[in-house]
C-alpha positions as CSV (number, residue, x, y, z in Angstrom):
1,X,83.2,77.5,60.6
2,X,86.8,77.0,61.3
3,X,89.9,79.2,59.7
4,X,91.9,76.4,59.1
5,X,95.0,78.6,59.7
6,X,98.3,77.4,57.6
7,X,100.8,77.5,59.9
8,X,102.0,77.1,63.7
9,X,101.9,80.7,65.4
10,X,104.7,79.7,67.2
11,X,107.5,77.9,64.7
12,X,106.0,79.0,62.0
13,X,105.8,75.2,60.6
14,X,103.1,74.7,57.6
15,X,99.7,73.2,58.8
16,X,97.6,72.8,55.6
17,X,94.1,71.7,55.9
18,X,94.3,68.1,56.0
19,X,97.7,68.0,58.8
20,X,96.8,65.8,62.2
21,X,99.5,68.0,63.6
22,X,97.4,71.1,63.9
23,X,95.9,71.6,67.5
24,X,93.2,74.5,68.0
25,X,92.2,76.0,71.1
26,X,88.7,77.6,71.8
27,X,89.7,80.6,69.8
28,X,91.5,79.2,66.7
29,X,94.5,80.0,67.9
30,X,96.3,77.5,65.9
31,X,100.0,75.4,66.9
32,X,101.3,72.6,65.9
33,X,101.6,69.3,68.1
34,X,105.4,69.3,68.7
35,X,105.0,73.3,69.9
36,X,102.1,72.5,72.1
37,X,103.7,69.7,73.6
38,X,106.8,70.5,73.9
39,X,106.9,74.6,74.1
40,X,103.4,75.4,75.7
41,X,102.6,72.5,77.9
42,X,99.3,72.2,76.4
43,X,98.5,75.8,77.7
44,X,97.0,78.4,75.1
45,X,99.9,81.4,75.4
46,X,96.6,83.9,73.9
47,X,94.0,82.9,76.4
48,X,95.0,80.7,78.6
49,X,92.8,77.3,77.2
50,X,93.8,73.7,76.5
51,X,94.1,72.3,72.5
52,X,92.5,69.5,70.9
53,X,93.0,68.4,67.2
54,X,91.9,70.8,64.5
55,X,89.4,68.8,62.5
56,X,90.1,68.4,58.8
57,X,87.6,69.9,56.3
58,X,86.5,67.5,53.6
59,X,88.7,68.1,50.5
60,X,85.8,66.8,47.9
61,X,82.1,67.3,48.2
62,X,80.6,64.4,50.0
63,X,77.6,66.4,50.8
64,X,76.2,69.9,49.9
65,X,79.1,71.4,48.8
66,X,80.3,71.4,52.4
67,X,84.3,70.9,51.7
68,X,87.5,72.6,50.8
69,X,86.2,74.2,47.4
70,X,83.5,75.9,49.2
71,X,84.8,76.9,52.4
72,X,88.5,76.8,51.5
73,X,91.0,77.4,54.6
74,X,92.7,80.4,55.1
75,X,95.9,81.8,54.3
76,X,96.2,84.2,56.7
77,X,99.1,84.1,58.5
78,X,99.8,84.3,62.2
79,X,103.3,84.6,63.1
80,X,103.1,85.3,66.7
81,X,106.7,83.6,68.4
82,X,105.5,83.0,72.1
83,X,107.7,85.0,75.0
84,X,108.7,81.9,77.1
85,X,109.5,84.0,80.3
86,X,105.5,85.1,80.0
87,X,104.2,82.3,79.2
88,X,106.4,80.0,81.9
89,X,104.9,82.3,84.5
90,X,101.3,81.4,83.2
91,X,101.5,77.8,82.8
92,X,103.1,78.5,86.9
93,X,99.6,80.4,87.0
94,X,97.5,77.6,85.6
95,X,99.3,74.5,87.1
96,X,96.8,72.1,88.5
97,X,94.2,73.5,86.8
98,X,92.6,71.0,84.2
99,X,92.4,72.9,80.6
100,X,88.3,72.2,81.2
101,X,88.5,74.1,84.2
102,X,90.0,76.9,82.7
């Protein structure tokens, strides 16, 4: 199941569970929408992959006990600013290349 990570690794801006900012790439690795846009041109600066919206976890049980108070999010931290010079030269790298073909 998902982390559910609580923040951007980038700006460091709060993403609790329920945010339609929060975009997730293959890995978790978790941004918001304004970074991914606007700072990583929809190109994962950890491996390379395209985001989507991270899905929000129920916050009551609708259904087996499958929601927040079961499987509550994480609060782990990743505070990982990305190195712009690297990651200019791999979205130079990945241009033209569809995030599903990556």
């Amino acid at each position: 199941m998902l982390a559910l990570h609580p923040t951007c690794e980038h700006c460091d801006t709060a993403l609790p569970p329920a945010s339609p900012l929060a975009r997730i790439c293959s890995f978790e690795c978790t941004f918001c929408a304004d970074c991914v846009e606007e700072v990583l041109g929809n190109v994962c600066p950890n491996c390379g992959g395209g985001f989507a919206p991270r899905p929000v976890r129920p916050a009551t049980d609708r259904k087996g006990g499958n929601f927040l108070g079961t499987y509550p999010a994480s609060a782990e931290r990743k505070h990982r600013p990305v190195d712009r010079e690297k990651h200019a030269a791999l979205r130079r790298a990945l241009e033209g290349v569809a995030p599903e073909d990556r």
